[in-house]
ZADO-1210 file (C-alpha; in nm, 4 decimals, padded with zeros to 6 digits):
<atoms>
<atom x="-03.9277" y="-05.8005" z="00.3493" code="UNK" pos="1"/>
<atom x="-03.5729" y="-05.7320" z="00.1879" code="UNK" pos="2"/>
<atom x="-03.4962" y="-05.9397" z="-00.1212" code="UNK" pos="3"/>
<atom x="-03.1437" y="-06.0602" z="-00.1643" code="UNK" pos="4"/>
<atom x="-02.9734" y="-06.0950" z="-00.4774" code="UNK" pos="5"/>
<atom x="-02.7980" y="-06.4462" z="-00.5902" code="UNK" pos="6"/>
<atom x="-02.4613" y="-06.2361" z="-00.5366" code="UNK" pos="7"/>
<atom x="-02.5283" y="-06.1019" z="-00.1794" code="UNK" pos="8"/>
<atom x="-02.6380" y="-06.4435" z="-00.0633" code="UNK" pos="9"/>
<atom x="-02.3736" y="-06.6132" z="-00.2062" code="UNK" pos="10"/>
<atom x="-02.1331" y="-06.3698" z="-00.0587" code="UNK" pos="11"/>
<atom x="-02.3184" y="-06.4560" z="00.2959" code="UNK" pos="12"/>
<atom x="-02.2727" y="-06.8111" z="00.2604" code="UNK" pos="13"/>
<atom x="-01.8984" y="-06.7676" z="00.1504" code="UNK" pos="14"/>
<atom x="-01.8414" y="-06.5581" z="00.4805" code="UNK" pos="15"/>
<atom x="-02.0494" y="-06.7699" z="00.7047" code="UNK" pos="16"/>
<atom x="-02.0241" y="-07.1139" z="00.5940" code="UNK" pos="17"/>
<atom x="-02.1877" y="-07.4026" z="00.8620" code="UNK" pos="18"/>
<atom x="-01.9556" y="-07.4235" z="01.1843" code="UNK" pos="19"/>
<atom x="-01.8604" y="-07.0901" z="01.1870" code="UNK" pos="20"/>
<atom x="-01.8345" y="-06.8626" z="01.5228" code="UNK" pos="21"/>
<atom x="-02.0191" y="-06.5396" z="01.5652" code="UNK" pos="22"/>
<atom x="-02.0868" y="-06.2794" z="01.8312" code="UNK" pos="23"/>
<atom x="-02.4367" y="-06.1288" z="01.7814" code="UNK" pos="24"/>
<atom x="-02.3843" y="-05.7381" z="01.7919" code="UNK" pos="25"/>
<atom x="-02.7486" y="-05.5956" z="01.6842" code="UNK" pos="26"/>
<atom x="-03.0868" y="-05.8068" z="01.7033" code="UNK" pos="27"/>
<atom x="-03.4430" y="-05.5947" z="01.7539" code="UNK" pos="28"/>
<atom x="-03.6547" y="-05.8851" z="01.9137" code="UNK" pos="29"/>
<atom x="-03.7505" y="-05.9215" z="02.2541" code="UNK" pos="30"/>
<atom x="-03.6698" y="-06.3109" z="02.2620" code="UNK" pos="31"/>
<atom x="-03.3486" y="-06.2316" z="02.1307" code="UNK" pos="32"/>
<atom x="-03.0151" y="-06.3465" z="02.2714" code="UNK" pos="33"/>
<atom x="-02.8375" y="-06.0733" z="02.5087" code="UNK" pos="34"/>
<atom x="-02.5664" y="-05.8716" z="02.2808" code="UNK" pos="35"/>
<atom x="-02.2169" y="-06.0277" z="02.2654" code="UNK" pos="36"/>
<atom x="-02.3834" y="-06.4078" z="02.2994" code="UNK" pos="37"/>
<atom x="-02.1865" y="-06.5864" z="02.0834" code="UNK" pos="38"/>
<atom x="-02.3078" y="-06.9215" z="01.8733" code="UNK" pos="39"/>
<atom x="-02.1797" y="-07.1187" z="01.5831" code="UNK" pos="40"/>
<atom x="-02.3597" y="-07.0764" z="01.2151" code="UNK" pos="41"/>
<atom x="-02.5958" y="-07.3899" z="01.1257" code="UNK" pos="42"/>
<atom x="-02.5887" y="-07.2289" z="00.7674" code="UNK" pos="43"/>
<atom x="-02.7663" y="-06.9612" z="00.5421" code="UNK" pos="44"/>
<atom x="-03.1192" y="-07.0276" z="00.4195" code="UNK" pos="45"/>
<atom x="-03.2226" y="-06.9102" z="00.0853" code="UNK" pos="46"/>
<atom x="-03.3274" y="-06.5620" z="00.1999" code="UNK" pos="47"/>
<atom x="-02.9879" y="-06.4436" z="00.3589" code="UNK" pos="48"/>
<atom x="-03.0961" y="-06.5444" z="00.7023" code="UNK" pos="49"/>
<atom x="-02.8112" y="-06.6637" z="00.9448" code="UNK" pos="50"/>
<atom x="-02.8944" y="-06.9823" z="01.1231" code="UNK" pos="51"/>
<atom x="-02.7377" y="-07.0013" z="01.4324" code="UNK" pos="52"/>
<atom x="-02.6856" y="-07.1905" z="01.7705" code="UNK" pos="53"/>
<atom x="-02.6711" y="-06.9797" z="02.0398" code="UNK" pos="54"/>
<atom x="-02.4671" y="-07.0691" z="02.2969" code="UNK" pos="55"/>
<atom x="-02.7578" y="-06.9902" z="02.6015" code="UNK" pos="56"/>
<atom x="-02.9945" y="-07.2280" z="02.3712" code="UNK" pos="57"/>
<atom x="-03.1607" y="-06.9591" z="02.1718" code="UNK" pos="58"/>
<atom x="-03.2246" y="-07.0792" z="01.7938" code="UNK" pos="59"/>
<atom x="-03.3371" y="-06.7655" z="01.6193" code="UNK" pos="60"/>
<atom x="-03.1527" y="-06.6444" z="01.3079" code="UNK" pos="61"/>
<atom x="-02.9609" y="-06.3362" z="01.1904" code="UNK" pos="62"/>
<atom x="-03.1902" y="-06.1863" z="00.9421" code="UNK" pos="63"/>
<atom x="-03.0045" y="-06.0041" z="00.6826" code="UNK" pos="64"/>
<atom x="-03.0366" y="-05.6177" z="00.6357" code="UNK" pos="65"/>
<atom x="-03.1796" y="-05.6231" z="01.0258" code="UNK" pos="66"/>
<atom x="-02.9720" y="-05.7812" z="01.2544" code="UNK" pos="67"/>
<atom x="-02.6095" y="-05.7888" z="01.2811" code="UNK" pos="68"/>
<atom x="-02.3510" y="-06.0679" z="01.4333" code="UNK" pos="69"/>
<atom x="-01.9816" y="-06.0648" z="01.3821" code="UNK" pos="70"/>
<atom x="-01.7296" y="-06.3680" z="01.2936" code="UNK" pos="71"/>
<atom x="-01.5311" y="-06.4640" z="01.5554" code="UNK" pos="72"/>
<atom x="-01.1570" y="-06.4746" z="01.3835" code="UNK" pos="73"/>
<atom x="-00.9721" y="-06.6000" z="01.6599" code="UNK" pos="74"/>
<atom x="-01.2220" y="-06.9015" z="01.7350" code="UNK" pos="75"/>
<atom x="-01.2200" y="-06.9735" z="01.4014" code="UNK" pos="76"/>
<atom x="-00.8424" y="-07.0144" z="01.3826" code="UNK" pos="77"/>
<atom x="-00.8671" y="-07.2212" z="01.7083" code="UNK" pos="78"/>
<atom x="-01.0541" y="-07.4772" z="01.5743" code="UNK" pos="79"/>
<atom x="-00.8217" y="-07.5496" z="01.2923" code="UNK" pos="80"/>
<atom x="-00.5265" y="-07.5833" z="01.4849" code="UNK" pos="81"/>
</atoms>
């Protein structure tokens, strides 16, 4: 297992603080969600992993340095407005 530094995971939690939207671009598990499923971040646990809700249900997290999702900008902005 990676280990993440107090910088990177601070960084992590600074660009996916809790109620942010993501589209999941890279995940290598077979129970993963389909690519492009979108969810919204539940927060970052203490080893860089991305907690999300899935949209379809699915509850398993972003790990850092493996998977890879992508914030969603625009619904971001949408929910501010």
């Amino acid at each position: 297992m990676r280990m993440i530094s107090k910088e990177a995971l601070q960084a992590l939690r600074e660009r996916f603080p809790k109620g942010t939207r993501v589209e999941l671009l890279q995940m290598d598990d077979p129970q993963a969600p389909p690519i492009g499923t979108k969810g919204t971040v539940r927060g970052v646990d203490d080893i860089g992993s991305i907690m999300v809700a899935w949209d379809n249900g699915c509850g398993l997290n972003v790990i850092w340095g493996e998977d890879e999702c992508r914030v969603l900008f625009s619904e971001c902005d949408a929910d501010e407005k």
